[in-house]
C-alpha positions in Angstrom: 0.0 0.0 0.0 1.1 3.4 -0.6 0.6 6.6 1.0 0.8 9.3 -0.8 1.4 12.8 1.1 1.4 16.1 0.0 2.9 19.0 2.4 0.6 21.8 2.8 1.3 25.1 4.3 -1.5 27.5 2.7 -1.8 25.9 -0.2 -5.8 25.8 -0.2 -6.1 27.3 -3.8 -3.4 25.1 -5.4 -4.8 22.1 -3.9 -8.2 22.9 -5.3 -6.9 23.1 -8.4 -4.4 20.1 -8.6 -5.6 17.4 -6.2 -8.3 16.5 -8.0 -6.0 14.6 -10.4 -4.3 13.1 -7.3 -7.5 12.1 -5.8 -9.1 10.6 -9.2 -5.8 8.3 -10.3 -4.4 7.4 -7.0 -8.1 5.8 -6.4 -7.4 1.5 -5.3 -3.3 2.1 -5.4 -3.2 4.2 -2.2 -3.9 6.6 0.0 -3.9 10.5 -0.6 -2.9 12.4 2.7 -2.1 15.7 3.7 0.0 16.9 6.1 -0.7 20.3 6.5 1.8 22.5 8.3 -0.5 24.8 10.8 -1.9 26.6 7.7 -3.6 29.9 8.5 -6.0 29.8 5.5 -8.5 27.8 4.6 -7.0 24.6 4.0 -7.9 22.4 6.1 -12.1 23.5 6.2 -11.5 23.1 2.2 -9.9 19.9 2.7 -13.3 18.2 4.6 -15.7 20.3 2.2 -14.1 19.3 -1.3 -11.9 16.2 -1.0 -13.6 14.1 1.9 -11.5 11.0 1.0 -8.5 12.7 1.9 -7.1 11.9 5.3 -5.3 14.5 6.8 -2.6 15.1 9.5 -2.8 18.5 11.4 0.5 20.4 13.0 0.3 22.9 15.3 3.0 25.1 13.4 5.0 25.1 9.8 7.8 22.1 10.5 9.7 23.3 7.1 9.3 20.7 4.1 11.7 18.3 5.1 10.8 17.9 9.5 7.3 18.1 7.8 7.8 15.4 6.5 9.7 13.6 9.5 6.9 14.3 11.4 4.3 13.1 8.9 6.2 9.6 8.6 6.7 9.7 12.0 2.8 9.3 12.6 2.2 6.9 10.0 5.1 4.1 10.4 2.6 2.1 12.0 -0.2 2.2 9.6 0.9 -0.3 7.5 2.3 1.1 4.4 4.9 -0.2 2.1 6.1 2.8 0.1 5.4 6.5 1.0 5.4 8.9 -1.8 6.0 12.6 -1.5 4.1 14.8 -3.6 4.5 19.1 -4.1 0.7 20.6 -3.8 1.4 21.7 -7.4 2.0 18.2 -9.2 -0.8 16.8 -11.3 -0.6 13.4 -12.0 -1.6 11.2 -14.9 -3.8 7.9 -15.2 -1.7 5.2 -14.3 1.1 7.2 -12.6 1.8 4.9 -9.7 1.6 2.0 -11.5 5.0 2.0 -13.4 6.6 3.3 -10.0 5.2 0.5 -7.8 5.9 -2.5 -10.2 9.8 -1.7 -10.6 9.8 -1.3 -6.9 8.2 -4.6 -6.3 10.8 -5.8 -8.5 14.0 -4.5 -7.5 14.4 -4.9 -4.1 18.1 -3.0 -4.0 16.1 0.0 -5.2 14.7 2.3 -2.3 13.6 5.4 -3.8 12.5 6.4 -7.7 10.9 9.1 -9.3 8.5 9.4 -11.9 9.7 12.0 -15.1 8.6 15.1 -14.4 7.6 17.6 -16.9 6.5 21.7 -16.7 2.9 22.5 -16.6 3.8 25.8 -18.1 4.9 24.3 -21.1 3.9 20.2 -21.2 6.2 19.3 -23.6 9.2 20.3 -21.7 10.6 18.6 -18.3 10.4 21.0 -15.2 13.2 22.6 -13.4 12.9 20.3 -10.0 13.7 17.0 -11.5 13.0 16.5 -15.1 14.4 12.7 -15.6 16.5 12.4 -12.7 19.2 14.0 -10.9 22.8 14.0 -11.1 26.0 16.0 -9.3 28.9 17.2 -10.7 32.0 17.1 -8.5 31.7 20.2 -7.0 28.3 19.7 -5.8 26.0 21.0 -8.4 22.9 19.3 -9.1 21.3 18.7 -12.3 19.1 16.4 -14.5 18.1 14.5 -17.2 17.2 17.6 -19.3 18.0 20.3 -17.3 21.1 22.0 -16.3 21.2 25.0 -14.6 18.1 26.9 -15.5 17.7 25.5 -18.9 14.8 22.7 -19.7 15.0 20.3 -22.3 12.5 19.7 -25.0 10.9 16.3 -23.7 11.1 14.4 -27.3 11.6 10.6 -25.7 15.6 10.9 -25.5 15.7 10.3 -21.8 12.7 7.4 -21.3 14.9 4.8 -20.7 14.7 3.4 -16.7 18.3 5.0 -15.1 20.2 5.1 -12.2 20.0 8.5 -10.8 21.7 9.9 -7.6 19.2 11.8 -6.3 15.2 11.9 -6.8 13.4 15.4 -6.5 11.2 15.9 -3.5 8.5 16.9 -6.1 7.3 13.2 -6.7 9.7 10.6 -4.9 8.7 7.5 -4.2 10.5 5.7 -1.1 10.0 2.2 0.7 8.7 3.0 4.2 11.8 0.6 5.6 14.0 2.8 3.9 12.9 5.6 5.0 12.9 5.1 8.7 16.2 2.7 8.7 18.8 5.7 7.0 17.0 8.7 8.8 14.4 10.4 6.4 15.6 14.2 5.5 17.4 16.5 7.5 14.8 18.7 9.4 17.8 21.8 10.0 17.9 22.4 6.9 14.2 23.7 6.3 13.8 23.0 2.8 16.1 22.9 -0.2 18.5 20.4 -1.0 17.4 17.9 1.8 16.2 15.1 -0.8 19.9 15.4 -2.5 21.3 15.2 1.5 18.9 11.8 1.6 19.5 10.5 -1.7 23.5 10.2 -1.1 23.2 9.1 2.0 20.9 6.0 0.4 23.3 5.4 -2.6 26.5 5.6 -0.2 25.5 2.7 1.5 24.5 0.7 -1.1 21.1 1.6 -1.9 19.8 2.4 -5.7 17.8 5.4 -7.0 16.3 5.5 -10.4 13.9 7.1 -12.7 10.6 5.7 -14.0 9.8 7.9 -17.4 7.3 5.4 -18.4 5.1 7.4 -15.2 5.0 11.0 -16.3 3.5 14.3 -13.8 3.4 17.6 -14.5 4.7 20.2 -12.0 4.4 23.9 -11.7 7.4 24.4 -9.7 8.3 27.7 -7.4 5.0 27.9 -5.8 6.8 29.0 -2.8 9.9 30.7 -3.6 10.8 32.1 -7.0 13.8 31.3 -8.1 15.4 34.8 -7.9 14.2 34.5 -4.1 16.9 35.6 -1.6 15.6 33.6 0.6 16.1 30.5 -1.4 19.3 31.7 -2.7 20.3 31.3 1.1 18.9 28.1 1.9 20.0 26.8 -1.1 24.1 27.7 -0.7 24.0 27.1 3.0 22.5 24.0 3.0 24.5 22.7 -0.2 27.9 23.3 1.7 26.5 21.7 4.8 25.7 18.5 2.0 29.0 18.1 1.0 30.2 18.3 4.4 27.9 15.6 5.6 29.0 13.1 2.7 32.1 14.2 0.9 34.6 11.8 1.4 37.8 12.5 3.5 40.2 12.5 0.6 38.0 14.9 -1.6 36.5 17.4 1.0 39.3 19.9 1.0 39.6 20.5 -2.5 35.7 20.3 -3.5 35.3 23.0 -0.5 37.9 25.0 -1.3 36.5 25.3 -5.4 33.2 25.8 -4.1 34.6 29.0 -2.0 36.2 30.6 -5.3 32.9 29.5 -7.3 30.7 31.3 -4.6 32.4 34.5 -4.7 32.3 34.7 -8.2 28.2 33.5 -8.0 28.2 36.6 -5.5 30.4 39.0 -7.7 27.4 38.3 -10.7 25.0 39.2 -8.5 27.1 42.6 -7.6 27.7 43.4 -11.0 23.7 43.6 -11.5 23.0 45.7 -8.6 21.3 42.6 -7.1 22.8 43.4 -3.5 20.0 40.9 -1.5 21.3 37.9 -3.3 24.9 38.5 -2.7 24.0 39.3 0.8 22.0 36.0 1.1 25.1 34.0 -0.1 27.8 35.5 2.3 25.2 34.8 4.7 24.6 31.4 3.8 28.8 30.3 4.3 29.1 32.6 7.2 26.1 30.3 8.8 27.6 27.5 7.2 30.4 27.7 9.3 29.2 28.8 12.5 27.1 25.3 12.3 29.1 23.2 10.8 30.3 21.6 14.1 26.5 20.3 14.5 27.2 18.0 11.6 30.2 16.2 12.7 28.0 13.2 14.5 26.1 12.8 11.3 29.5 13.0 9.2 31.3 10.5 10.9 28.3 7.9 10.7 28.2 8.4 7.1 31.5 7.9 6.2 31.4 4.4 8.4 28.6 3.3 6.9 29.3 4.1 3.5 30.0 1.0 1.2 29.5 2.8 -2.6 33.1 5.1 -3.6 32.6 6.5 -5.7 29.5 6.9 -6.6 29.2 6.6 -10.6 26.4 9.1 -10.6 28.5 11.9 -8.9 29.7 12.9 -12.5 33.4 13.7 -12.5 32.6 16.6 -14.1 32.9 20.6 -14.0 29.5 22.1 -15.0 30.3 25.5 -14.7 33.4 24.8 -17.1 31.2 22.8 -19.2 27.9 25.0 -18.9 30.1 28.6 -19.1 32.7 27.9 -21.3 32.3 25.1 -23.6 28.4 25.6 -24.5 27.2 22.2 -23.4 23.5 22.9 -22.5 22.4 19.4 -22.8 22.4 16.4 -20.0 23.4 14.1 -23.3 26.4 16.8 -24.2 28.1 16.2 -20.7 
């Protein structure tokens, strides 16, 4: 059985407008749920009015995405489900989604997570920003997809529907056994949201477990219904919380070197945003390193358990590869170009 949970904090109008597909296609494959995160609007009085089949978990405050989640899982580990899925408020799904994504997982029982290949609702024929076919790193940290790197989105023309190994799944639409889950830890509730599914993910694959992509199940995703992109908010979370990643998992013998790249590569990310006047988001990402390191010492615990339990080095889908060099300077736009 699987439950499928979508994380609500005020999102009463998008769920009225995408749930509906959630509710009608998840129908005899599993449960819809939402945890909602002490919304202040409507939410929850739309939720029993509209959707009555929906079950829903109440919190007395907003937990953040990922201890949202925790929290949720926390409640239901006893409820008797095999998978959980997590699902953004702004997904739609199509007939048959789960179908694909239960059978390989039934299948392949070294596999603990997948996701299903996520395409923009903005434009259906390209894949969205927050997971497309499946994400990657590059060896300094940066994450990107089956067809998209950076903020450029692939034309979805079949070239990526083959099942892959991926190294991370995007909290978007990832489907995760409920063993798994609870055995390596779920996400990381300090770092709020942003980049705690990637955190997650390489803690799975390092010891041993596989991620993959399931194209043959397709959503469609609106993507930034919280923070737009330009946010500095999420250019904070999103550079503190990425050096606190690499910390966590980098092994011994590449830390120094990867952190020392990613401090020339931030101050040149900050210098950009200098050079157009945009003085918040240069702000948000000296902020982010100087918080970085004032809690990097809260980490050590978790470092030092994932390094001894760590059985995958490397890990083939931690490309050895520059994207800036390859993004910046040699043109290659393209997942298949890399």
């Amino acid at each position: 059985m699987i439950a499928v949970v979508i994380l609500n904090w005020n999102g009463s109008q998008m769920m009225q407008k995408y749930l509906p597909s959630v509710v009608a296609h998840t129908q005899g494959d599993g449960d819809v749920i939402v945890a909602d995160n002490g919304s202040t609007d409507d939410s929850l009085e739309m939720l029993r009015r509209d959707f009555p089949s929906v079950k829903i978990l109440a919190f007395d405050k907003n937990y953040g995405f990922a201890e949202g989640y925790n929290v949720a899982f926390r409640q239901l580990k006893d409820a008797g489900y095999d998978y959980y899925l997590l699902l953004n408020s702004d997904v739609e799904v199509t007939e048959g989604w789960l179908k694909p994504l239960r059978e390989y997982m039934d299948g392949h029982p070294d596999c603990a997570a997948c996701q299903p290949k996520i395409r923009a609702i903005w434009d259906r024929s390209n894949f969205e920003y927050a997971g497309a076919a499946g994400g990657f790193m590059d060896r300094d940290g940066y994450p990107f997809c089956r067809g998209r790197i950076f903020g450029i989105a692939e034309k979805d023309e079949g070239q990526y529907d083959t099942i892959c190994d991926i190294f991370w799944a995007t909290g978007a639409a990832l489907m995760i056994r409920a063993d798994d889950w609870h055995e390596h830890g779920g996400l990381d509730g300090r770092f709020f949201a942003h980049n705690e599914e990637i955190d997650f993910c390489w803690r799975l694959r390092a010891r041993g477990r596989r991620i993959v992509c399931i194209p043959q199940s397709i959503v469609y995703h609106v993507g930034g219904g919280t923070l737009p992109q330009d946010n500095p908010r999420k250019t904070y979370l999103n550079f503190r919380n990425n050096l606190t990643m690499l910390y966590k998992n980098l092994p011994e013998k590449q830390l120094k070197s990867v952190l020392f790249r990613r401090l020339i590569l931030d101050w040149v990310a900050a210098a950009q945003f200098i050079a157009k006047l945009d003085f918040a988001n240069a702000r948000a990402i000296f902020k982010a390193r100087s918080d970085y390191r004032s809690w990097r010492k809260d980490f050590e615990a978790d470092r030092q358990e994932n390094m001894a339990k760590t059985i995958v080095n490397p890990i083939p889908e931690i490309r050895n590869v520059s994207l800036i060099l390859n993004y910046y300077l040699k043109g290659k736009k393209k997942f298949s170009q890399l």
